[in-house]
Rosetta silent file (secondary structure, phi, psi, omega in degrees, C-alpha in Angstrom):
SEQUENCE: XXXXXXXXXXXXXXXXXXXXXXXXXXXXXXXXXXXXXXXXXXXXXXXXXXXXXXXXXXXXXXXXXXXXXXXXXXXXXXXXXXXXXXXXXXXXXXXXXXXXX
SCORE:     score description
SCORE:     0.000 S_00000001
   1 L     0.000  126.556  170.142   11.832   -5.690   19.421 S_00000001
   2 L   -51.283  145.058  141.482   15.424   -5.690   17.960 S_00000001
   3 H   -56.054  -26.311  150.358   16.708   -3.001   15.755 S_00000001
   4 H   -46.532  -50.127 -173.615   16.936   -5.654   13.245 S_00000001
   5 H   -66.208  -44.663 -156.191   13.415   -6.887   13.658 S_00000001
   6 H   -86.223  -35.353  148.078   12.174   -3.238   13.315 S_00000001
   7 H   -60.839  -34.429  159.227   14.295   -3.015    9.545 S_00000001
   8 H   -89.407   -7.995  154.228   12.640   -5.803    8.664 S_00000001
   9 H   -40.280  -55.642  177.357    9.208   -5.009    9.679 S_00000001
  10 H   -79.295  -21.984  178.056    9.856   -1.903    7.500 S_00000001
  11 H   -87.658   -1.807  165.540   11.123   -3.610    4.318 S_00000001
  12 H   -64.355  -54.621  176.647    8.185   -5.885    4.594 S_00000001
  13 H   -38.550  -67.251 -154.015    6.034   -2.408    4.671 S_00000001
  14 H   -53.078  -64.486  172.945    8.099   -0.802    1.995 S_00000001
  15 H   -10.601  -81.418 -145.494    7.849   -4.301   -0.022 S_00000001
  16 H   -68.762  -14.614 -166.101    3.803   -4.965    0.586 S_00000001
  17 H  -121.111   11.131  166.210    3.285   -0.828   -0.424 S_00000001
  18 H  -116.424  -10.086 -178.538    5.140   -0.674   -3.387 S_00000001
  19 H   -74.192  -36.224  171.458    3.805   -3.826   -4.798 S_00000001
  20 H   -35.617  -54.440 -175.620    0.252   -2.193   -4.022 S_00000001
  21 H   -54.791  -66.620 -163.708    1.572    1.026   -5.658 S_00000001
  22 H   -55.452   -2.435 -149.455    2.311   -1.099   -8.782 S_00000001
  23 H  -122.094  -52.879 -178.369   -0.696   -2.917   -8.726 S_00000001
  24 H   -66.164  -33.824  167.483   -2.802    0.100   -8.339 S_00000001
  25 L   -74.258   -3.344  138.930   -1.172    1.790  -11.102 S_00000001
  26 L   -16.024  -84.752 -170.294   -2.407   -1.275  -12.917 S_00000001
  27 L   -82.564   16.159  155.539   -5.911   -0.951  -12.264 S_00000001
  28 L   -80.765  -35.602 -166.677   -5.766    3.013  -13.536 S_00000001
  29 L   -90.020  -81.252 -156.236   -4.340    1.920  -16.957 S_00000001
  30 L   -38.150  -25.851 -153.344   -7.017   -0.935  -16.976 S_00000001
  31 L  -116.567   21.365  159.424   -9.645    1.547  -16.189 S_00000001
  32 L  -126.701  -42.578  149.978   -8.724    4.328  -18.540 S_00000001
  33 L     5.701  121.086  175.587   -7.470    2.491  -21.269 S_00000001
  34 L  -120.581  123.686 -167.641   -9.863    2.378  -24.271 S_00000001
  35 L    74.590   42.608 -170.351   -9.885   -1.033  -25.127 S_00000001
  36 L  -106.312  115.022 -178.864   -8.741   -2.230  -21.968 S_00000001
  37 L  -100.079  -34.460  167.693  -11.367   -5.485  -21.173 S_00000001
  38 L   -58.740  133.287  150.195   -9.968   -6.486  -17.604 S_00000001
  39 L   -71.278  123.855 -174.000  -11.678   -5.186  -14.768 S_00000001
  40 L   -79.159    1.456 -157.508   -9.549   -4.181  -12.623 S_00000001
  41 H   -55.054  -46.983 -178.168  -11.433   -5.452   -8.900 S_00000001
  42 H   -36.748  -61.023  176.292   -8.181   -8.413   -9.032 S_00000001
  43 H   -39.298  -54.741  175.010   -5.975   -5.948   -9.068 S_00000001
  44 H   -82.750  -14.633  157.018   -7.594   -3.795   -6.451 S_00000001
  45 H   -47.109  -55.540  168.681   -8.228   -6.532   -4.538 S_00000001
  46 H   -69.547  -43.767  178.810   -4.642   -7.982   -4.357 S_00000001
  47 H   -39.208  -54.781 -118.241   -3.705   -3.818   -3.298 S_00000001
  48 H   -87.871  -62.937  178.943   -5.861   -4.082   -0.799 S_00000001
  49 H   -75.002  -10.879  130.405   -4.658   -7.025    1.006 S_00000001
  50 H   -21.594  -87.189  168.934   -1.278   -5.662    0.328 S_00000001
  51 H   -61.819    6.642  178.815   -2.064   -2.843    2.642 S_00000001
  52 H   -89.570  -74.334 -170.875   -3.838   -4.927    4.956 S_00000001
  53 H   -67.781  -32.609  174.579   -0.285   -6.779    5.822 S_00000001
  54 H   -74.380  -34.586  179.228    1.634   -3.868    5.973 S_00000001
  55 H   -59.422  -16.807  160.191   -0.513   -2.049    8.237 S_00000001
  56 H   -51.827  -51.330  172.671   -0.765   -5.485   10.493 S_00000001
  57 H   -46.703  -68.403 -171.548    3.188   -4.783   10.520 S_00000001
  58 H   -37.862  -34.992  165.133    2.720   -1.722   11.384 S_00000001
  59 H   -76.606  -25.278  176.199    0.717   -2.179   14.411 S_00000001
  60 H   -65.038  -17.894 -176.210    3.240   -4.674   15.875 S_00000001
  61 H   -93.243  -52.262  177.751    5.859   -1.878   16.001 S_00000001
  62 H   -44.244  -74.703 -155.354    3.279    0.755   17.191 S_00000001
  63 H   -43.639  -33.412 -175.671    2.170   -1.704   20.178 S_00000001
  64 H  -101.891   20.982 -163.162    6.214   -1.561   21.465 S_00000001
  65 L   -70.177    1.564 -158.420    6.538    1.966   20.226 S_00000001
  66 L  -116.289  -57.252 -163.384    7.296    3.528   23.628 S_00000001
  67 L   -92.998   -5.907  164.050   10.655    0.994   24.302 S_00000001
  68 L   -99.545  172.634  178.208   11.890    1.855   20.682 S_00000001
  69 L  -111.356  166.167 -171.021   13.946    4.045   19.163 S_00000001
  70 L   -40.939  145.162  172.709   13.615    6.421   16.529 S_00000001
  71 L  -161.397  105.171 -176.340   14.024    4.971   12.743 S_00000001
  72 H   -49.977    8.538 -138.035   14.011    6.889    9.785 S_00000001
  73 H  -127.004  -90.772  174.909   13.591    3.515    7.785 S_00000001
  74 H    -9.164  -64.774 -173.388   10.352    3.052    9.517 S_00000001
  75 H   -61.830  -35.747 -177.233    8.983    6.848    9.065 S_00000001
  76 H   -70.866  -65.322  175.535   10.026    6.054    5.361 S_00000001
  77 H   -38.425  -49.084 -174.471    7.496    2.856    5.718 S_00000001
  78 H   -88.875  -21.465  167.356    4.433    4.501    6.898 S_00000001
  79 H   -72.345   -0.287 -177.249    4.697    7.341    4.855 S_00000001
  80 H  -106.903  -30.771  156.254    4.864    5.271    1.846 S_00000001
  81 H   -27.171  -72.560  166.423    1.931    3.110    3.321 S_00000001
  82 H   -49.894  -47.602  159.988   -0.271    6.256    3.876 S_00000001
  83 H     2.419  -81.499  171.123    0.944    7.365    0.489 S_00000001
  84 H  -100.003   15.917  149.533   -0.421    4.408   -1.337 S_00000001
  85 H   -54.625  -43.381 -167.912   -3.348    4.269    0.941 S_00000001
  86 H   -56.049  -80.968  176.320   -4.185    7.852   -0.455 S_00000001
  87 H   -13.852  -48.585  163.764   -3.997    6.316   -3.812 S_00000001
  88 H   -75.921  -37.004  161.949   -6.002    3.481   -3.252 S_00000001
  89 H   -35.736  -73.015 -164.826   -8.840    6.169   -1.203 S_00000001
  90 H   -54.843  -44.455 -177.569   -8.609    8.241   -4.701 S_00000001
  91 H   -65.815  -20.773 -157.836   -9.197    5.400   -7.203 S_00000001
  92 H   -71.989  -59.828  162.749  -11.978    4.027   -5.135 S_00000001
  93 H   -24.339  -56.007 -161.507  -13.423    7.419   -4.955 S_00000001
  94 H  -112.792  -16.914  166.347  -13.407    8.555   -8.462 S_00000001
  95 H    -7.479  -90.450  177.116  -13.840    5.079  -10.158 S_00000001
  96 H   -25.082  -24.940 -173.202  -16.844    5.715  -11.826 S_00000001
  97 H   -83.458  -31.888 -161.669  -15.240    8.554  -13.577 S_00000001
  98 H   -68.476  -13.704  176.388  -12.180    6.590  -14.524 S_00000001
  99 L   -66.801  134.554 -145.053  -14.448    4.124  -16.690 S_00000001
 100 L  -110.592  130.184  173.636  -13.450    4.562  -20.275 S_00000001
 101 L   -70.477    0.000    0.000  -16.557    3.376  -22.672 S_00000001
């Protein structure tokens, strides 16, 4: 894998985990909102699979991760991955609470 290929790997990441982010911070407003009528499961759905593809990225660079070299660009990708993994962990997790009557 190219040094190229491995910057674009990560702006795919960065891409697929901020659209997630945005998506998740969606389905918080739907689901605290009072008088908010969407459900938010599209929403958490489309995150989901979001985070699906970057981590599929993610593993293609792990599998050569021994012939590459260090890239802050990268380290910036999976921490923003895990990031809005935590987020998505937390909504799933507390859901029930977040429903506004």
């Amino acid at each position: 894998m190219t040094n190229d290929q491995l910057n674009e790997i990560s702006m795919d990441m960065l891409s697929c985990s901020g659209k997630a982010k945005k998506l998740l911070s969606e389905a918080i407003d739907q689901m605290t909102t009072p008088g908010h009528d969407e459900s938010p499961d599209e929403k958490l759905i489309q995150a989901h699979q979001l985070l699906t593809q970057a981590h599929r990225w993610q593993n293609l660079v792990i599998k050569e991760a021994n012939q590459l070299n260090y890239s802050l660009l990268f380290t910036h990708a999976q921490d923003t991955l895990m990031n809005t993994e935590t987020i998505e962990f937390i909504i799933k997790k507390l859901r029930p609470a977040l429903k506004h009557d």
